[in-house]
C-alpha positions as CSV (number, residue, x, y, z in Angstrom):
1,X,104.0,108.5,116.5
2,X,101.4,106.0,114.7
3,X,98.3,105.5,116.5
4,X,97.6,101.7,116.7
5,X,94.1,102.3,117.0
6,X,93.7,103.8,113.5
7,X,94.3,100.4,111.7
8,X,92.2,98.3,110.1
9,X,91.2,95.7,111.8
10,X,88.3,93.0,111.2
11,X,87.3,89.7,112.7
12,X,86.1,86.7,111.1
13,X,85.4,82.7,112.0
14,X,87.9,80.4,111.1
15,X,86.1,77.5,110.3
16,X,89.6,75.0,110.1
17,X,90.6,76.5,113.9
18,X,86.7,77.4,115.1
19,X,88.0,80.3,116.1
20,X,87.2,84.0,115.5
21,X,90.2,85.1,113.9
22,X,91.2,89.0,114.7
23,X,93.3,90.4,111.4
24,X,94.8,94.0,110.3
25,X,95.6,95.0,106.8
26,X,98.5,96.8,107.5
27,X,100.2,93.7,109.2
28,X,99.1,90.3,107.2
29,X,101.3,88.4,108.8
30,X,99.8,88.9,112.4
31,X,96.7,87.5,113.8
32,X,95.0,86.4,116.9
33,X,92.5,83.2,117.2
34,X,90.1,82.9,120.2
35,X,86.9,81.6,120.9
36,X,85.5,85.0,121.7
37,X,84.7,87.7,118.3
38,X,85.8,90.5,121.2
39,X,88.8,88.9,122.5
40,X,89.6,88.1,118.9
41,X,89.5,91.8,118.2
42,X,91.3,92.6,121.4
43,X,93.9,90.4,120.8
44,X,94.8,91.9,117.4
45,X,94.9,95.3,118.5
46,X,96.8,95.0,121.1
47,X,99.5,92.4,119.5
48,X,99.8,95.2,116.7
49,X,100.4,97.2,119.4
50,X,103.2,95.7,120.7
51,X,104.7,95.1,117.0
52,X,104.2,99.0,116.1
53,X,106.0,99.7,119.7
54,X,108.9,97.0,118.3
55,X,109.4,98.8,115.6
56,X,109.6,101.9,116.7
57,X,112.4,100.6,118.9
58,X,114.2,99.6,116.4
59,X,114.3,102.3,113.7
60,X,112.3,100.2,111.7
61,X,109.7,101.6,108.8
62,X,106.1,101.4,110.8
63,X,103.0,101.3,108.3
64,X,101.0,104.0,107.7
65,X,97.3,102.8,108.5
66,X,94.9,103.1,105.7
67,X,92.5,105.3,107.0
68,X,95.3,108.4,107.4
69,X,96.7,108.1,104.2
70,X,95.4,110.5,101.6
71,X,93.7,109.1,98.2
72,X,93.0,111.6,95.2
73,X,90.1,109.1,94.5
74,X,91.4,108.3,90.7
75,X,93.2,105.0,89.5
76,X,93.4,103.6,86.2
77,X,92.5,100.0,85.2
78,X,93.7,98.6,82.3
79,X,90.7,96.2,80.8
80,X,89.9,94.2,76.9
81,X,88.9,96.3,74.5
82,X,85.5,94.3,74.1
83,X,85.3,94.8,77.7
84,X,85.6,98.6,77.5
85,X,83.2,98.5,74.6
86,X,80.7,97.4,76.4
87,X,80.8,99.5,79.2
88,X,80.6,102.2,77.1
89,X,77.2,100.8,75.8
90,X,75.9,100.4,79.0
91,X,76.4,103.6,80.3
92,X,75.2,105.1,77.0
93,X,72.0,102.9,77.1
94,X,71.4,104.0,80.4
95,X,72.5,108.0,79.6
96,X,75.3,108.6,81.6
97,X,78.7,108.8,81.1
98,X,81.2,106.0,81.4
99,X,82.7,108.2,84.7
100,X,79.4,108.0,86.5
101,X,78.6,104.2,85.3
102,X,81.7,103.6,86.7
103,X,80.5,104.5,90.5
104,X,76.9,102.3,90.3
């Protein structure tokens, strides 16, 4: 069973509703507007509670939150030549490798 609670959630003002606006990652589509930044949050949570519970129900797929999902910490990013070029400079300049310039 998912935890709801292991989401991510964040709250931010919505200047068009002034609002706080409560949001999850894992569900885009949902989101909860009050006055209050902690019954913003509150209202999030527990709304994707009641979704993951809804899906559950139903056999649906339920996302897997962010922070339990496993990362081996490499991607690759495809970038101009030129681009790459100068990093490559850069890191040089300062004496460390591309990998390491990569993570300032």
């Amino acid at each position: 069973m998912i935890n709801y609670d292991h989401y991510t959630y964040k709250v931010t003002w919505s200047k068009e509703d002034e609002e706080f606006v409560g949001l999850c990652v894992e569900f885009p589509s949902l989101s909860f507007l009050n006055k209050n930044r902690n019954t913003a949050l509150e209202g999030i949570t527990d709304l994707v509670k009641d979704v993951v519970a809804d899906m559950g129900a139903n056999d649906e797929t339920i996302p897997e939150p962010i922070s339990e999902k496993n990362y081996s910490g490499k991607f690759v990013v495809r970038i101009p030549p030129e681009h790459h070029r100068r990093l490559v400079i850069e890191a040089a300049e300062q004496k460390i490798s591309l990998q390491q310039f990569s993570c300032i």
